[in-house]
C-alpha positions in Angstrom: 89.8 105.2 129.0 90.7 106.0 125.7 91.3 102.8 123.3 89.2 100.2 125.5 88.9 97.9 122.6 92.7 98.0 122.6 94.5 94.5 123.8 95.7 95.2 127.4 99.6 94.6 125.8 99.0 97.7 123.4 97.3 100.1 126.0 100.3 98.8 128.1 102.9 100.3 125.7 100.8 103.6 124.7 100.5 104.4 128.2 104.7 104.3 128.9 105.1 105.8 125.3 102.6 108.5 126.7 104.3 109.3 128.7 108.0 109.3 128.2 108.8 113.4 127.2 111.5 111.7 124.6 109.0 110.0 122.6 106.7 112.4 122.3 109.1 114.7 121.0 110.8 112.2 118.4 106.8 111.3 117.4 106.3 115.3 116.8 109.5 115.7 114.8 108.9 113.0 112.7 105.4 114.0 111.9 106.4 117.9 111.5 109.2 116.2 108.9 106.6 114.0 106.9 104.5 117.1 106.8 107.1 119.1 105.1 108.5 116.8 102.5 105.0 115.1 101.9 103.6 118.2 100.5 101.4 116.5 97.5 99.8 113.4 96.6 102.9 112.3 93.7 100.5 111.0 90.9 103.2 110.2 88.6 104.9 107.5 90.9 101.5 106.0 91.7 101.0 105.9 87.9 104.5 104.4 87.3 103.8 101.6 90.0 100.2 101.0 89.4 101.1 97.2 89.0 102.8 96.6 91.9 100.5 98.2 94.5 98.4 96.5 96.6 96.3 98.8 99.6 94.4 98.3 101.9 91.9 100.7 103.1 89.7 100.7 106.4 85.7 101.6 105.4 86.1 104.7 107.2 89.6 106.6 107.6 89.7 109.7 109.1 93.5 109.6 108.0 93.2 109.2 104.5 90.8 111.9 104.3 90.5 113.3 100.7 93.0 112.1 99.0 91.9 108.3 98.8 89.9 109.7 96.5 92.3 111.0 94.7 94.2 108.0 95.0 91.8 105.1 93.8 90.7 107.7 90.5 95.1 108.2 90.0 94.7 104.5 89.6 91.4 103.7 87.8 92.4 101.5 85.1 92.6 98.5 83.1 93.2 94.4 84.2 96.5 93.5 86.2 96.8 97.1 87.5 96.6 97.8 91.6 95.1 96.1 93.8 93.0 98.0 96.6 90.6 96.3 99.0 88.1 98.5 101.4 87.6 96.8 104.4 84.5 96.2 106.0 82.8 98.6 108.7 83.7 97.5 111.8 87.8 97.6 110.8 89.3 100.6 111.9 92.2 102.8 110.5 94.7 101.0 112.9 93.4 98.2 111.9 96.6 96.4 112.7 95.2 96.8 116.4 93.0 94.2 117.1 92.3 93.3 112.9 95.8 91.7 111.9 94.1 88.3 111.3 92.0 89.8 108.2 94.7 91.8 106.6 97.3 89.1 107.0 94.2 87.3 105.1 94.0 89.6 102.3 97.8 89.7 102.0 97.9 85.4 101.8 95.2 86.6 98.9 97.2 88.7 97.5 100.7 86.7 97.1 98.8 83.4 96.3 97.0 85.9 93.1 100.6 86.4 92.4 102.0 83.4 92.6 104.0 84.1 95.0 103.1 81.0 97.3 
């Protein structure tokens, strides 16, 4: 069974949206549409935001692939500038699976850093 780990609520949902011919069509378009107008990693606007970003990346993500690296070095820099936590092993790139508890931790981290709460 693929996604065992998954809550039963979640496999639940996959499996209808699985199998609906409707969503798997909107899913492909959408991807096939962020794969044309995401053509490269903009290093200006990561530049130009540096001090309001705040990410979040799994230990090991097969999605982010090469360019996190190209990502945390756009944004190498001095005190106040993004924030960017890697999370520990056993989190997952869909971490908001079954690991919401520990990035809704980090964000209360985050805000509170900010003053924010």
């Amino acid at each position: 069974m693929f996604y065992s780990d998954w809550p039963s609520a979640q496999r639940t949902v996959l499996r209808s949206l699985i199998s609906s011919p409707t969503t798997i069509f909107n899913c492909l378009s959408m991807a096939h549409e962020e794969m044309i107008s995401i053509a490269a990693l903009d290093e200006e606007l990561l530049q130009r935001n540096r001090k309001r970003l705040h990410m979040y990346f799994a230990d090991d993500d097969d999605w982010v692939g090469e360019q996190k690296d190209k990502v945390l070095r756009a944004l190498e820099g001095g005190q106040g500038t993004v924030k960017v936590v890697h999370g520990g092993s056993d989190i997952p790139h869909a971490f908001c699976i079954n690991h919401g508890e520990t990035l809704a931790q980090q964000c209360v981290e985050w805000l509170a850093e900010g003053d924010f709460i």
